[in-house]
C-alpha positions in Angstrom: -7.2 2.8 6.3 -5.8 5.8 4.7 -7.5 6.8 1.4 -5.5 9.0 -1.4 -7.1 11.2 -3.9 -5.0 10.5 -6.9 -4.6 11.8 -10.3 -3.3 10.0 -13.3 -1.0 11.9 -15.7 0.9 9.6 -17.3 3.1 9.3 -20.4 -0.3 9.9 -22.7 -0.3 13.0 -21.8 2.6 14.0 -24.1 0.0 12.8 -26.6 -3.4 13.3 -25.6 -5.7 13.1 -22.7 -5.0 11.4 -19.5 -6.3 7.6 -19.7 -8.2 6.5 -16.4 -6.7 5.7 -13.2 -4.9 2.1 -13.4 -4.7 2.1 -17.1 -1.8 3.6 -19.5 -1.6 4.3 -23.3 1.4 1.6 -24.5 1.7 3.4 -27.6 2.6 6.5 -25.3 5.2 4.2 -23.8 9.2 5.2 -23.7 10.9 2.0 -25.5 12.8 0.5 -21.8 15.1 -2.4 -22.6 13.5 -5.1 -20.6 14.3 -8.4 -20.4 10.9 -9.5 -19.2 8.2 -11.3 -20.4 6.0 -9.6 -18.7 6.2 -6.4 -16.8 4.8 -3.7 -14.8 5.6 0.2 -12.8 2.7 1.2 -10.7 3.1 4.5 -8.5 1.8 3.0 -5.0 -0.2 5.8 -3.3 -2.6 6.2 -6.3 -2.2 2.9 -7.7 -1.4 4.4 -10.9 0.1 2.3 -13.4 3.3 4.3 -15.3 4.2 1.5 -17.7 3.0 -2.2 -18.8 4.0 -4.9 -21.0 2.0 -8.0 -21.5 0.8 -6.7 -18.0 -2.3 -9.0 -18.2 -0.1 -12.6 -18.9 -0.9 -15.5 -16.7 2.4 -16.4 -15.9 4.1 -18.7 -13.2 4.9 -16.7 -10.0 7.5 -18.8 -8.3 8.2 -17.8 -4.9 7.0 -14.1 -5.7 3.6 -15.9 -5.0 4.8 -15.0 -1.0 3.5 -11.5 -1.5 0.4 -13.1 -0.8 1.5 -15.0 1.9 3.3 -12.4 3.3 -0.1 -9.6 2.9 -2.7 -12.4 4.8 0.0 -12.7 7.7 0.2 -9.2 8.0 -3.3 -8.4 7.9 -3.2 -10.4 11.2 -0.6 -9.3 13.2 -2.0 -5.6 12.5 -5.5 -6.5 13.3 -3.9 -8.1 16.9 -4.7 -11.9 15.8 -1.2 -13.1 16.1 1.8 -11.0 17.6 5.4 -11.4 16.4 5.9 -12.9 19.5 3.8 -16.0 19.4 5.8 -19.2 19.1 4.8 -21.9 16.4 5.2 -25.2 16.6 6.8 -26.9 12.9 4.7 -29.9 11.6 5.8 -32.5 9.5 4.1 -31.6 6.3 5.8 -27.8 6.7 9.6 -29.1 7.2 9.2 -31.2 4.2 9.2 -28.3 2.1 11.5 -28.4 -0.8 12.8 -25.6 -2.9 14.3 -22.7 -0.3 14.2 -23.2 2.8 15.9 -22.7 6.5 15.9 -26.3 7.0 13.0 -26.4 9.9 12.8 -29.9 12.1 9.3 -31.5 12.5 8.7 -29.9 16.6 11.1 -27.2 16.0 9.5 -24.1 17.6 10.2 -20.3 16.2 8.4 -16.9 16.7 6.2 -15.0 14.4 8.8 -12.9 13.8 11.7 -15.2 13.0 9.7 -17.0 10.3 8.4 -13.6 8.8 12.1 -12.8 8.5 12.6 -16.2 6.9 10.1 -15.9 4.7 10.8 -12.6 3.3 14.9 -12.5 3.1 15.4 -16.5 1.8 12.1 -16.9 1.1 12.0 -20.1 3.1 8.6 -22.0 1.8 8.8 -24.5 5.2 8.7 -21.1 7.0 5.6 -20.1 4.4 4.1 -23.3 5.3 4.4 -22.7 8.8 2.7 -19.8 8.8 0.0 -21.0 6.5 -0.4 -23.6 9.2 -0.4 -21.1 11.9 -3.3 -18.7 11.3 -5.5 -21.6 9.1 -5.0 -24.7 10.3 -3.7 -25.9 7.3 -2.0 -24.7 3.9 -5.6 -25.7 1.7 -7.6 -23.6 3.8 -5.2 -20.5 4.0 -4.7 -20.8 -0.1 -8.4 -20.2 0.1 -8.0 -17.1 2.1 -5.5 -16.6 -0.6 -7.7 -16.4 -3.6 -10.2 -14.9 -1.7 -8.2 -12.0 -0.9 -7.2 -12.4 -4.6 -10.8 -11.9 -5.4 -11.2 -8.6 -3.4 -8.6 -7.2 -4.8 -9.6 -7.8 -8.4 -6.9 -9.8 -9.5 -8.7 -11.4 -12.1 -5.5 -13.4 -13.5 -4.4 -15.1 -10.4 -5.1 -19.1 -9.4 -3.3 -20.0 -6.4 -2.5 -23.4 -5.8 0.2 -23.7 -2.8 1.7 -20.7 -0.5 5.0 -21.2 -1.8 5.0 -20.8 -5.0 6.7 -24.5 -5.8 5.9 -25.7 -9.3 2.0 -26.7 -9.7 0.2 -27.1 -12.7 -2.4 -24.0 -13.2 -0.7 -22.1 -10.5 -0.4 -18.8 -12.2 -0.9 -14.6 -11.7 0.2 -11.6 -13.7 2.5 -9.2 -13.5 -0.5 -6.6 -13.1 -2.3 -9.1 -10.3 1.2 -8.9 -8.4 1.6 -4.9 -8.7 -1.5 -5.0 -7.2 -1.2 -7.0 -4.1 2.5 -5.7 -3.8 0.3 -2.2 -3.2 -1.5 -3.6 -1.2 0.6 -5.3 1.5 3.3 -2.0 1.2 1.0 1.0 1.5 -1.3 -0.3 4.2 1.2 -2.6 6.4 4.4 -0.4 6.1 6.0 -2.5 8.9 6.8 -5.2 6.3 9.7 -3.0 5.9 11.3 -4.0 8.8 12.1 -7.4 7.3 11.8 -7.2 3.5 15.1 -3.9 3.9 16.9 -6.8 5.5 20.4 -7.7 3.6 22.2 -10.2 6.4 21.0 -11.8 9.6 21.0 -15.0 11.3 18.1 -17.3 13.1 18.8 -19.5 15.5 20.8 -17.4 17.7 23.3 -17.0 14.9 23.8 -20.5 14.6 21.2 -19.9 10.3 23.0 -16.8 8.3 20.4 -15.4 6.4 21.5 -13.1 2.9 18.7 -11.4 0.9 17.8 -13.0 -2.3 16.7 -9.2 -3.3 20.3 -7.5 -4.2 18.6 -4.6 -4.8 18.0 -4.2 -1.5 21.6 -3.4 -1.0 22.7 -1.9 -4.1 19.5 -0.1 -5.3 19.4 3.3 -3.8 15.9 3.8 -2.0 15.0 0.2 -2.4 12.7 -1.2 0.6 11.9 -4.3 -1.2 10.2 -6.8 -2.3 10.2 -10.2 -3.0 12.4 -13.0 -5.7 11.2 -15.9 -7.0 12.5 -18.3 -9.5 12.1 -21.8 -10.7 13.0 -23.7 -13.6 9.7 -22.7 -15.3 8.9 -19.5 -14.0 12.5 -18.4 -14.6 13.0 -15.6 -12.5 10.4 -13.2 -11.1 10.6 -10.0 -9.2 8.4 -7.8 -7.2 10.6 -5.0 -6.5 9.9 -1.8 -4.2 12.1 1.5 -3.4 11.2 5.0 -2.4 12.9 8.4 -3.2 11.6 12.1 -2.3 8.4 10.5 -0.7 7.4 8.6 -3.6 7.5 5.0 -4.1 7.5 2.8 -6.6 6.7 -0.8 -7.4 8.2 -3.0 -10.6 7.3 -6.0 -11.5 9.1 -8.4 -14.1 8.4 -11.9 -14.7 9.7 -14.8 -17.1 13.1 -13.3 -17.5 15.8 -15.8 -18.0 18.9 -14.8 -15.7 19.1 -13.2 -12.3 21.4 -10.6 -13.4 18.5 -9.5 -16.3 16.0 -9.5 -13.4 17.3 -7.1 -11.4 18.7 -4.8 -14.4 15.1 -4.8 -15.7 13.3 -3.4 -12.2 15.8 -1.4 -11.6 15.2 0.5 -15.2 11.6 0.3 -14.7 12.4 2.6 -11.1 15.1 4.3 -13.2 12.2 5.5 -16.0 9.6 6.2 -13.0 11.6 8.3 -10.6 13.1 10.2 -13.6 9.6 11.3 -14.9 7.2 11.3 -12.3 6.6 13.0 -8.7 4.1 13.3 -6.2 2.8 16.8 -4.9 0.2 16.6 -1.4 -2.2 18.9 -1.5 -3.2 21.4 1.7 -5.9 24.0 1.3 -4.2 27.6 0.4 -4.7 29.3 3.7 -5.3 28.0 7.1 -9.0 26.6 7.7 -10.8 28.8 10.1 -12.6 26.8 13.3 -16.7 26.9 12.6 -19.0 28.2 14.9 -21.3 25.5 16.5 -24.5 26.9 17.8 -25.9 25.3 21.0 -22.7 23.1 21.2 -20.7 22.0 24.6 -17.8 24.1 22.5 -18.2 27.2 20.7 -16.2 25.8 17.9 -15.3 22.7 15.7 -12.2 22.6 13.4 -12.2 21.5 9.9 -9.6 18.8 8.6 -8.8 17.1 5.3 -11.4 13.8 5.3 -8.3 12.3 3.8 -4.6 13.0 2.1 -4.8 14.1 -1.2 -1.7 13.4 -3.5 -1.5 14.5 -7.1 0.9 12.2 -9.4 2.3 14.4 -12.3 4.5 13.8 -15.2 7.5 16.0 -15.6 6.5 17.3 -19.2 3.3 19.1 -16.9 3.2 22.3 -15.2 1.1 21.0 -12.7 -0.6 24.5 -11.7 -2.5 23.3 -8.2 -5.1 25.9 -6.7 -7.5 25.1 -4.2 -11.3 26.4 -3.3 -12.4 26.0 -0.2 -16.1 26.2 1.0 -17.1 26.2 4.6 -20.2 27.8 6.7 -20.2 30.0 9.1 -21.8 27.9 11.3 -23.1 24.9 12.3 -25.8 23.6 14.9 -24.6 20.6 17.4 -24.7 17.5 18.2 -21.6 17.3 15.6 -19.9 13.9 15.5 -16.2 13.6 14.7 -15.5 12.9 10.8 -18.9 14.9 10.2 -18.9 16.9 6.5 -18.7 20.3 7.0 -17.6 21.5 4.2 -14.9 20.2 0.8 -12.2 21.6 -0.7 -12.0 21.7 -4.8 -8.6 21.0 -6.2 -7.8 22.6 -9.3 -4.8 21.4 -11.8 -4.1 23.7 -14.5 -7.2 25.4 -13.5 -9.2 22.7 -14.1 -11.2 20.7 -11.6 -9.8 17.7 -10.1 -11.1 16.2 -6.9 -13.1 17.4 -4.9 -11.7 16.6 -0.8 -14.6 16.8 2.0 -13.6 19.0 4.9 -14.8 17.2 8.4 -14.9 17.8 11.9 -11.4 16.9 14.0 -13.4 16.3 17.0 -17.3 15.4 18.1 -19.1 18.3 20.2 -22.2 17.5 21.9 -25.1 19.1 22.2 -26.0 21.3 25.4 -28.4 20.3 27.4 -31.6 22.3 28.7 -29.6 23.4 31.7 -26.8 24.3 29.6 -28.8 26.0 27.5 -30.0 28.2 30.2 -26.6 28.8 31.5 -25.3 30.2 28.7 -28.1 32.4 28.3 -27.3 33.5 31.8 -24.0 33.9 31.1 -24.8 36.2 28.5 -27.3 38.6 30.0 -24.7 38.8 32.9 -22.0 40.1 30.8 -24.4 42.4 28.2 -23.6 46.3 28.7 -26.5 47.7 31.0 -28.3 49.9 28.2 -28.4 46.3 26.3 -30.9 45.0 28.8 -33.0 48.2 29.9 
């Protein structure tokens, strides 16, 4: 899994000094005109969060609770557990399913990838529950994967209690818990993209049309997703994603009372982030020179980045990025690939920042004695004459 070095600049630091990564200043805050309840802008490479209000709320999800859903099903067809091509069989229990739906028959059989798809542009919850079905054997025990997963990823306000999110007493999250899954499921399972950018399609060889309940989707520039919800006591909920210049954003708004004030509210939330924020990767300044390996199979190794590393800056900074590197001249094998070898120091403003460990691209093995004696023989072969007299 990809790991980013982050920093956090955010709006504090037109005020004072940056706050820790995954918090923000609200006094520092620009005064957005949001409907919402409850709200939330995190940047999703460093996970830093760019605005909040009542970010903490426990507040009903509605079908916005299928970011979940959605994250545990991916997590599976990426690991090779299911493929989009295996074929489930509707029970009962799942085409009973009120709320949205694609109208599934008990026995009705669909791919992976067609219920995926009806999941994430209708957000059918007999498709959910099919799913749920599919890789636990029932909807209790994958809600228990659910809030496990909820667990791990320190969403500390979330209960579920279905995979839908249909009405349930004491089913509840926050807009913060849902930035964070949202993060989740879009920077380490990209291919989600493939059906949450979806405006219009059909199922059931174009007998179903299928229209996005996202309109952003179509009229957002940059939008790649995510995921509606409404019901008559959640109102209407929004996990929205888009990306522009290589950065991408996620808003979350709950509680709002029309669709219409949904959609205006992300879309000023990604308005405010992609006007004041950007991203900048860091490299090392010059090229890294290959190490010499000393009684290796290969005379050298070549240093890489462990990981990317991606500075978020505000546009009030200068953002002034130098880099250090320290290598040594050499090294003694066995090496094994991803070994340290050296870091690299990033510097913003001239200040340090992170500090990136340099590893080895490939493995080199030690020589054996043989080898050894080999290349010693090598060697005296090709020394000048007055070198060996």
């Amino acid at each position: 899994m990809k790991r980013i070095c982050a920093l956090l600049l955010t709006a504090a630091l037109l005020t004072g000094p940056a706050a820790a990564a995954g918090e923000t200043a609200e006094a520092a805050q620009p005064a957005l005109d949001l409907s919402a309840a409850s709200a939330v802008l995190m940047e999703k490479e460093t996970g830093t969060l760019l605005y909040e209000k009542a970010s903490h709320e426990k507040l009903e999800p509605a079908s916005v609770t299928k970011v979940m859903t959605l994250l545990l099903i991916f997590e599976a067809l990426d690991s090779g557990r299911i493929a989009k091509e295996d074929v489930v069989t509707v029970s009962a229990y799942a085409a009973g399913m009120g709320g949205s739906q694609v109208y599934l028959k008990e026995g009705e059989q669909m791919t992976v990838g067609e219920l995926v798809k009806c999941i994430t542009v209708v957000s059918g919850n007999d498709a959910a529950v099919a799913m749920a079905e599919y890789l636990a054997g029932s909807e209790t025990a994958f809600v228990e994967q659910m809030n496990r997963r909820a667990q791990e990823l320190g969403m500390g306000d979330t209960t579920f209690l279905n995979c839908t999110g249909l009405p349930a007493q004491g089913h509840v999250t926050s807009a913060h818990d849902i930035a964070l899954m949202s993060r989740e499921l879009v920077l380490n399972h990209p291919g989600v993209r493939e059906y949450t950018t979806i405006w219009m399609d059909s199922i059931r060889d174009g007998a179903f049309g299928l229209t996005n309940t996202n309109r952003l989707v179509r009229f957002y520039q940059g939008a790649t997703g995510l995921k509606t919800g409404s019901t008559d006591s959640a109102l209407y909920c929004l996990s929205a994603t888009a990306e522009r210049e290589g950065m991408e954003l996620i808003a979350v708004v709950m509680h709002v009372a029309t669709p219409s004030d949904r959609f205006d509210s992300a879309a000023a939330l990604l308005n405010y982030g992609f006007a004041n924020y950007s991203l900048t990767q860091v490299y090392p300044e010059q090229v890294l020179p290959p190490i010499e390996v000393l009684l290796g199979e290969q005379d050298t190794v070549q240093p890489v980045l462990d990981h990317d590393c991606t500075i978020l800056t505000h546009q009030s900074q200068s953002a002034a990025v130098t880099t250090q590197v320290h290598l040594p001249e050499e090294v003694s094998a066995p090496v094994e690939e991803g070994q340290k070898l050296g870091e690299m120091i990033v510097y913003l403003d001239g200040e340090e920042h992170e500090r990136v460990d340099l590893v080895a691209s490939t493995g080199v093995a030690r020589l054996t004695v043989w080898g050894i004696f080999q290349q010693l023989l090598d060697t005296l072969l090709f020394l000048p004459t007055h070198a060996i007299e």
